[in-house]
Structures are given as structure tokens and as C-alpha cells.
N, C-alpha and C positions, 0 to 999 in steps of 0.2 A: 193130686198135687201136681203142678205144673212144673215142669224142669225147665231152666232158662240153657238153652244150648248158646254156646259162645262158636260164629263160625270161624274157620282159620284160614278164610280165604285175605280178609286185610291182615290179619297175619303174617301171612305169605307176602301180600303186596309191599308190606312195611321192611319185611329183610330185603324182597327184591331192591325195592327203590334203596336203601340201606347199601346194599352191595355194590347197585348202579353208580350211584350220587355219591355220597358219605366216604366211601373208602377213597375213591378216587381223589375227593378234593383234603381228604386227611392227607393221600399220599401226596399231592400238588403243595399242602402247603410245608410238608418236611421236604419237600425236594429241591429245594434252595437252600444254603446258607450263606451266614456274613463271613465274608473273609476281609483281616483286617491288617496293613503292610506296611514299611514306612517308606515313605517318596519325597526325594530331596529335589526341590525348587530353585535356579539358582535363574539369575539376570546374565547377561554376558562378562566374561572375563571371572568370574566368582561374583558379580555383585547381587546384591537383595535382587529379588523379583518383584513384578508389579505385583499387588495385590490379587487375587485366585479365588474365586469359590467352588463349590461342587459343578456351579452349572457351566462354567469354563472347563471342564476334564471331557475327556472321549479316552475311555476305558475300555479294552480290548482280550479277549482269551481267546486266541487264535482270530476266527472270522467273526467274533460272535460280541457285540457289544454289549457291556455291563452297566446294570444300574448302580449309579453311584448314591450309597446310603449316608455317607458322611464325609467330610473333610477337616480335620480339624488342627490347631498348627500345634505338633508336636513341643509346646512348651511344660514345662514343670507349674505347678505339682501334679498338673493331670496327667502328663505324659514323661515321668520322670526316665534319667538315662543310665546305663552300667553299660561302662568302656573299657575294654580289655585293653592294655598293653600286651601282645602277644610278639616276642624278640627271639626269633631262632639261633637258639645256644653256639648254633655251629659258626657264626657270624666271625668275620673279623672286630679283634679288640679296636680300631679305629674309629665304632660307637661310642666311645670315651668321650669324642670330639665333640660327639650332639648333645652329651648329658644337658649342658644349662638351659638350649632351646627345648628339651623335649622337659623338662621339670617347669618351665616356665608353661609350656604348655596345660602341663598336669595341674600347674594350681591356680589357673585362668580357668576352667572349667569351672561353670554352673555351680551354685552350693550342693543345690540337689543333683548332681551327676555324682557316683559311685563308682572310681575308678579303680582300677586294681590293675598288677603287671603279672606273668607269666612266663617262664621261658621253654618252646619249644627243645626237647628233648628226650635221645634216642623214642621218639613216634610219640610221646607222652608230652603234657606239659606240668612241669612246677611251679608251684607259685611261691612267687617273689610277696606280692603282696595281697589280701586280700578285698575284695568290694570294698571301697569305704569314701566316705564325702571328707576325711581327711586329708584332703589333697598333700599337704606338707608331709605327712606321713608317710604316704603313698611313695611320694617322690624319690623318699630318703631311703625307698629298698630297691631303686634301681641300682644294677652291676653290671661290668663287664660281661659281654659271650666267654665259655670256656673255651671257646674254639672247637674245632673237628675232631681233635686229637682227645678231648675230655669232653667235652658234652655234644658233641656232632649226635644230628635226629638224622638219620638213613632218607626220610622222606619228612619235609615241615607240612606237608600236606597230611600225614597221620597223627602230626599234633597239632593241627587244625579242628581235626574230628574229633579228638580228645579232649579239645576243649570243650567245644559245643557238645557233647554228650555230657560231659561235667557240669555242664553249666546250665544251674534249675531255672525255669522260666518263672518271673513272679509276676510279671505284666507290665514290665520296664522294657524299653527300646533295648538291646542288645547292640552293639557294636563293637570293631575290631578293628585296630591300627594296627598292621601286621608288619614288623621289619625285619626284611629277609631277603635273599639273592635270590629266590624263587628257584633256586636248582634244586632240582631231583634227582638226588643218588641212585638211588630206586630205580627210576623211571625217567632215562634224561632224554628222551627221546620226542618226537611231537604227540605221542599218546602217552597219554598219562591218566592210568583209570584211580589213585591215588587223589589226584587231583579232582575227578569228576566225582569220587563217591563226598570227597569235602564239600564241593558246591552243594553238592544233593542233600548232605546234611546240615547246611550252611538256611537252605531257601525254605527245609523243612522245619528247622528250627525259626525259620526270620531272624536270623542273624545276618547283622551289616557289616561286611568285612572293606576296609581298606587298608591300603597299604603305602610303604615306601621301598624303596628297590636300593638294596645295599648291596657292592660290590662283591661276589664270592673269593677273593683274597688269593693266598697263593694254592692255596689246596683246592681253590676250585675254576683256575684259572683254563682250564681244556674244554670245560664246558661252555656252550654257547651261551651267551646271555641271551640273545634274541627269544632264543627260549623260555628259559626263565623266568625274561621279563612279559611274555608272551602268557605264561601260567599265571604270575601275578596279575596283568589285566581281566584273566577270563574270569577268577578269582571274586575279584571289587567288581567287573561292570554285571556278573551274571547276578552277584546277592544286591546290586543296588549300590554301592560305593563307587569310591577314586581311587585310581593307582598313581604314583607318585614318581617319576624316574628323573635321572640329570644323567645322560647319555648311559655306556655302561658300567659310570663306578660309582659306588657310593659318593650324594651330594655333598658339597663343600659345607651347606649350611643346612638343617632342615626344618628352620625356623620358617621363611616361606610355604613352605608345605604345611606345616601344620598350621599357619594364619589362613588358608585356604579351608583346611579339614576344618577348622574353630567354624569359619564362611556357612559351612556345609552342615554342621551339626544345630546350628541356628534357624538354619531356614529346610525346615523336614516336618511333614504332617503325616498324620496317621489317616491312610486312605480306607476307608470299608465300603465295600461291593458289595453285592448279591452276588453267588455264583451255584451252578448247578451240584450239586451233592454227588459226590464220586460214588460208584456202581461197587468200586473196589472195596474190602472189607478194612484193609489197611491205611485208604485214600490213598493218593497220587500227588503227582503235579505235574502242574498244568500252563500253558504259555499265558503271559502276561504283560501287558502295555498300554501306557499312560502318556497321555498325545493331549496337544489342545491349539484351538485355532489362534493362539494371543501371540504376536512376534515377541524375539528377544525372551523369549523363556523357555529355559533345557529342564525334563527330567530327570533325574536316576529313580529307577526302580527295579526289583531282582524279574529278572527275565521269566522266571516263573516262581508261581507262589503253591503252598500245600492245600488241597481241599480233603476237607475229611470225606470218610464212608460211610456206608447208614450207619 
């Protein structure tokens, strides 16, 4: 009886080439991912932009230009929004002033935007109110700061972070009107690692923070504002937002301001890239810029964005 021998040389050649080829472009094709941010478009002065597609962006991570997978303009219900009021407790009571501009603001908002308020306090924040497309509701839990003396936060840069660590991601834009004198009890000096671990959780999260710059009062009258005000821009322009100032005292009106933020939250798409798959096990982040050859049209976008690990 004849035995059929099976030889194990294409065997062999088959894991070879297997090993050669197959791994390699398995690993080629996990070695990208999309990463997806939000980028606000504006005309000059606050006005609409010209019209934008994909093929108008030049997309940047350091030297290295990125393909751009989609553009698409951040409107509802595809790209629904949840907007933090975030108001540092420690604030002068002279916020009384803005209540009707900033509740008018609150219930001019989008049906489908989800607003909520919050007040920085000692490193934490409390919420006033929570997510809700009940603008009127929303509005009607705005209050007074307690002042320094009963709700003063050491550092509003730790209930920056408290927030954003509380705050679950569902697949809604995340942003943040943040009003505060930007001083750092803490840390009032030109470094402020307070301040830098918020941005870092601010970009890893994609959260859009802006702000408006209110006057620190009489308790916090020795600190520089240039400072301050100096935190709150690094703040808003590193996650993608605008900071808000009228020299260094809290605005007469903040109605202005926030017809500009209304400007800005209108004209914002969700930008996705390709980018290289961080080596880190935890991911990173990485530089990021969004440039185009069309006059008359400014981005915001966060200075750097998070890419995961394998």
C-alpha cells in the first residue's frame, strides 16, 4: 500500500511569505487611526465663513501632513452640543449684573444643545444645574459667586479638571464658557503646572473651553491680572476656543461676548484625520494645525489632539 507523504517545504514557504507579507501589512493597516476634533471657522471680525470642504484644509502634526477623512459641519442632530457654564465661586457678586445677558444667552441656544451650570469650588465643582435642553430651567439655577471668604477654589484650574474628569463622554461636542479672573491662588506666578495638567486634560478629553475674564475684586486685587488674564488665553486658544477680556475689570456688559461665542458655536465642524497610532501604551498627545490657502478665513483648533496606543 502506498503512503501519500505531504512535503513541508510549501509549508514552510507559506508561514514564510505569512510572516514576510501578512504581519507586516496587518500591522500597516492598525497603524493609523481616525482622530476626530472640533475646529471653529470664522470670516473676519466674527462673521460666517466662505463655504470649506475637505479639499480646502492642510492639516499638520508637527512637519507631517495629514489626510483629511472628513469635514463635516458640526450641526444637530448629527453633531449634537452639551455646554458647561463653569463660574468660579470665588468671583465677585458683581456677576448679578450680567444674569439677563447670560440667561438670554442660555435660552437662545439650539433645541438640541444641553446646557448645564457649575460653580468652581475649593478645587471641585457643584452643579447648579444639570445637562438639560430646558434652557428656561437651566437658567433659573443661575446664582450669585459666594465669594473667596465661603466658596473661594485655591486654584479654578483644579475645578477645571474636576470637571472634565466628571464629565462622561456620550459623542456630543463638549464645551466650556468659563467665568473667572484666571488668578491662581496656588500658583500666581508665570508657571502654573495647575494650569498645564487642565489644558492636558482639557485636549485629552476634547473639551472646548472658553472663557470671559472677570475682574478679581477686592481680595484679589495684588495679583497681576496680566497674568491671569495670560492663563485664561493659554486656556481657550490651546483646547480650541476664545477668551473674552474688557481691559482688566470685569465687562460692563457680556452680551457682546457671548453674540460672538453664539458666532462661534454655529460655524464649528468635526474635522477627522488619519493619524499614526501612538507606540505609548497609554497614548499621548501630539501637535496639531489646521491651515488653508482661502483669504479671510481664521481657524481655532486645540493645539494638540490625543491619539491612542495599540
Amino acid at each position: 500500500m502506498s503512503t501519500i507523504r505531504i512535503s513541508r517545504a510549501p509549508l514552510a514557504v507559506a508561514i514564510f511569505v505569512g510572516l514576510v507579507l501578512g504581519v507586516p501589512l496587518a500591522l500597516h493597516a492598525q497603524a493609523t487611526v481616525p482622530v476626530t476634533t472640533t475646529v471653529t471657522v470664522l470670516g473676519p471680525k466674527y462673521t460666517p465663513p466662505p463655504p470649506l470642504t475637505k479639499d480646502d484644509l492642510i492639516v499638520f502634526s508637527g512637519k507631517k501632513r495629514l489626510p483629511v477623512v472628513n469635514w463635516t459641519p458640526a450641526h444637530a442632530p448629527s453633531a449634537p452640543l452639551q455646554l458647561a457654564l463653569l463660574i468660579d465661586d470665588a468671583d465677585q457678586s458683581s456677576l448679578g449684573l450680567q444674569f439677563n445677558d447670560i440667561k438670554n444667552f442660555i435660552n437662545e441656544q439650539s433645541k438640541t444643545t444641553a446646557v448645564g451650570i457649575f460653580y468652581g469650588q475649593y478645587g471641585t465643582v457643584q452643579t447648579a444645574a444639570n445637562f438639560s435642553t430646558d434652557h428656561a430651567a437651566v437658567a433659573q439655577k443661575l446664582r450669585l459667586p459666594l465669594g473667596r471668604l465661603f466658596g473661594g477654589s485655591p486654584s479654578i484650574y483644579l475645578s477645571v479638571s474636576d470637571l472634565i474628569k466628571k464629565w462622561p463622554a456620550t459623542g456630543a461636542r463638549r464645551e466650556v464658557l468659563l467665568m473667572a479672573s484666571g488668578v491662581d491662588f496656588l500658583q500666581p506666578g508665570i508657571v502654573d503646572t495647575y494650569l498645564d495638567s487642565a489644558i492636558a486634560d482639557a485636549q485629552r478629553a476634547g473639551v472646548v473651553f472658553h472663557s470671559i475674564y472677570i475682574g478679581p475684586g477686592r481680595f484679589g486685587f495684588s495679583w497681576r491680572g496680566d497674568i491671569a488674564q495670560s492663563n485664561l488665553s493659554r486656556l481657550t486658544t490651546e483646547t480650541g476656543g476664545a477668551a473674552f477680556f474688557e481691559g482688566l475689570s470685569t465687562p460692563v456688559s457680556f452680551g457682546p461676548y457671548l453674540n460672538q461665542l453664539s458666532m462661534i458655536l454655529r460655524n464649528q465642524y468635526l474635522l477627522t484625520v488619519n493619524m499614526e497610532r501612538s507606540k505609548k501604551k497609554k497614548g499621548e498627545l501630539v501637535p496639531f494645525q489646521v491651515r488653508t490657502e482661502q483669504r479671510n478665513v481664521a481657524f481655532s483648533a486645540p493645539k494638540q489632539v490625543f491619539v491612542p496606543g495599540p
